[in-house]
One Martini backbone bead per residue (centre of mass of N, CA, C, O) as a GRO file, in nm:
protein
   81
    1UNK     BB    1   0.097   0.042   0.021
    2UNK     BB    2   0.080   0.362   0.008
    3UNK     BB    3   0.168   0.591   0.246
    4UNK     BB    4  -0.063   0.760   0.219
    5UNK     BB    5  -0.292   0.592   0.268
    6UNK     BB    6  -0.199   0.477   0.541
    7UNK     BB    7  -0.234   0.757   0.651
    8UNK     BB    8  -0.537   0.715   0.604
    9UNK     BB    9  -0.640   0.424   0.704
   10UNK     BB   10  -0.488   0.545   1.011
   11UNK     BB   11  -0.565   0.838   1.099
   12UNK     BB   12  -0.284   1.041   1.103
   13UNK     BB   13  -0.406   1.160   0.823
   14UNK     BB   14  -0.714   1.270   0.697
   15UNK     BB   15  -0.586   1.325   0.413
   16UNK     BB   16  -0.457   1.221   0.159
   17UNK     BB   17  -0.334   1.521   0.052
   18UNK     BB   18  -0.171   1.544   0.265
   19UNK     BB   19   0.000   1.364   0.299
   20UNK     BB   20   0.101   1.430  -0.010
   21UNK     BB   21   0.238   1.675   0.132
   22UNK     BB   22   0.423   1.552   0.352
   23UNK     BB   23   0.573   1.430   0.152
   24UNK     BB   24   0.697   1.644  -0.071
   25UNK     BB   25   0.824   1.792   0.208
   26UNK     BB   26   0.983   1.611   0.366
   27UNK     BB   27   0.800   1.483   0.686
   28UNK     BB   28   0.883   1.214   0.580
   29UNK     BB   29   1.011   0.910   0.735
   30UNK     BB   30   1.178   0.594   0.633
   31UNK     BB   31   1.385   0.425   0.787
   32UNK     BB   32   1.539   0.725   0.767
   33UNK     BB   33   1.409   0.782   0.507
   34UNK     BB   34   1.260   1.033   0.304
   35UNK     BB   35   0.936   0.945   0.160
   36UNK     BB   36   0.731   0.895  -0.049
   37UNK     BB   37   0.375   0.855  -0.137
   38UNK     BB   38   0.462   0.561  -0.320
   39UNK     BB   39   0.576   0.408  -0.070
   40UNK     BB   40   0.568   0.071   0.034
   41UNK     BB   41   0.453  -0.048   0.258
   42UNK     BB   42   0.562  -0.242   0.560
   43UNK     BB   43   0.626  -0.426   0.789
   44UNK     BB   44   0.802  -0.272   1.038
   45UNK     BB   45   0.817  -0.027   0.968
   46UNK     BB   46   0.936   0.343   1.045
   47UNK     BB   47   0.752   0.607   1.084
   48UNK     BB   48   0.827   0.958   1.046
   49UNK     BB   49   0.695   1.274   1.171
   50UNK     BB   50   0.660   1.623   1.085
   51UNK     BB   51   0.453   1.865   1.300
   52UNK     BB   52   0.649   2.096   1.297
   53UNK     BB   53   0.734   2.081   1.661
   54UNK     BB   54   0.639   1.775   1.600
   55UNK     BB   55   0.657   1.460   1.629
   56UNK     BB   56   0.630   1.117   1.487
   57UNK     BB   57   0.646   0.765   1.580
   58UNK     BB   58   0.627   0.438   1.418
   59UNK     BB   59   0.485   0.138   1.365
   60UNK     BB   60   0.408  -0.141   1.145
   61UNK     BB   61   0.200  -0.381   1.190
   62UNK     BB   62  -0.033  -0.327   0.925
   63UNK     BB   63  -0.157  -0.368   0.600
   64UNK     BB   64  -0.476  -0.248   0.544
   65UNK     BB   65  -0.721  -0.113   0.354
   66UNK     BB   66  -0.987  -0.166   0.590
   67UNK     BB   67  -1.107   0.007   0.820
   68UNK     BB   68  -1.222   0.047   1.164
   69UNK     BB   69  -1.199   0.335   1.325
   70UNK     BB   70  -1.144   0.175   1.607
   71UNK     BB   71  -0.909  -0.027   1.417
   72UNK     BB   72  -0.654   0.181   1.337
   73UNK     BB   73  -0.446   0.155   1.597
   74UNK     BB   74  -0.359  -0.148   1.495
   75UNK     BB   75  -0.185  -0.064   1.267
   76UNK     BB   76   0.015   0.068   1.505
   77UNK     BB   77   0.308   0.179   1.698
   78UNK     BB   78   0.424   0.414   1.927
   79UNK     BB   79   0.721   0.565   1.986
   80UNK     BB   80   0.703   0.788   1.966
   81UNK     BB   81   0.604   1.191   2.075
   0.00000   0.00000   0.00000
């Protein structure tokens, strides 16, 4: 799955064009390095967010199309905040 939906499907960020728009401006980063909105997520993947001056951190425990609003934040472990 593209990083950007992953991270609309997790609602770490609320619509998919935000999400693409924070991969083009290169506040996100995947195990290290930089990703675009393109990059494959893949289960144990580690991806960083900055949201001005907060950071978020997480664990991609699983990679499903559709979840249920309520089982969005199993599909993530968060690691630092």
């Amino acid at each position: 799955m593209r990083l950007d939906k992953y991270l609309k499907v997790t609602r770490i960020i609320k619509r998919r064009t935000v999400a693409n728009d924070a991969c083009d401006t290169e506040h996100v980063e995947v195990n290290g390095r930089r990703a675009k909105a393109s990059y494959d997520v893949k289960e144990n993947d580690v991806v960083r967010i900055t949201f001005g001056e907060k950071t978020l951190t997480f664990r991609v425990l699983a990679v499903k199309e559709h979840v249920p609003k309520g089982d969005a934040s199993s599909l993530y472990e968060i690691i630092d905040e």
